[in-house]
N, C-alpha and C positions, 0 to 999 in steps of 0.2 A: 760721399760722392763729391770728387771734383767741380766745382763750378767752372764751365767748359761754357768759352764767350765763342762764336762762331767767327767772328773776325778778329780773335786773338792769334799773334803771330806765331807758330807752332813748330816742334822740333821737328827733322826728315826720321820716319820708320820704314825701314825693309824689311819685309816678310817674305819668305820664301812660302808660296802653295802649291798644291798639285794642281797639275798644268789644266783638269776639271772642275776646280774651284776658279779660277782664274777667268776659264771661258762664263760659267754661269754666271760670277757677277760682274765680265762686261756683258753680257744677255742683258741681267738686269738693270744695269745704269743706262745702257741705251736706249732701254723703252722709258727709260722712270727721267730722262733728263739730268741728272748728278753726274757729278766729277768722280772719278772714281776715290779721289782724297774725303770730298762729302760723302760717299756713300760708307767708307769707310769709319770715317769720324761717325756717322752716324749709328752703327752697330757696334761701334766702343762702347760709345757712350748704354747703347741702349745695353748691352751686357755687364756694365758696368753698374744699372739700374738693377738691373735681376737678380746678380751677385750680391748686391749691398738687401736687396728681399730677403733673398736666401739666407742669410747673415743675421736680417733682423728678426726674422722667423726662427732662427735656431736658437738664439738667445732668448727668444721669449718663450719657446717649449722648455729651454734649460730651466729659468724661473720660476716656470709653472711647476716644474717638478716629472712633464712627462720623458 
């Protein structure tokens, strides 16, 4: 997992979504107060978190043997 400083100066990403993904989370940052750059950084990281679960969890059923 990256260590990810929140006022680190960071590269520009474009992502292209459907134009319904898009509308929901400006929904969601409107009500939640986030930038949509924060709100973004924010479900990197947290996916980022899950993945690296997922990862350490597969490796430790490999070991176990199941």
């Amino acid at each position: 997992m990256p260590n990810v400083k929140s006022k680190e100066f960071g590269k520009r990403l474009s992502v292209r979504v459907p134009e319904s993904l898009y509308n929901a989370v400006d929904d969601v940052i409107r009500h939640g107060g986030l930038s949509k750059s924060e709100f973004i950084r924010q479900i990197l990281v947290e996916a980022l978190r899950m993945r690296e679960s997922e990862v350490n969890v597969h490796d430790q059923d490999r070991s176990s043997g199941s």
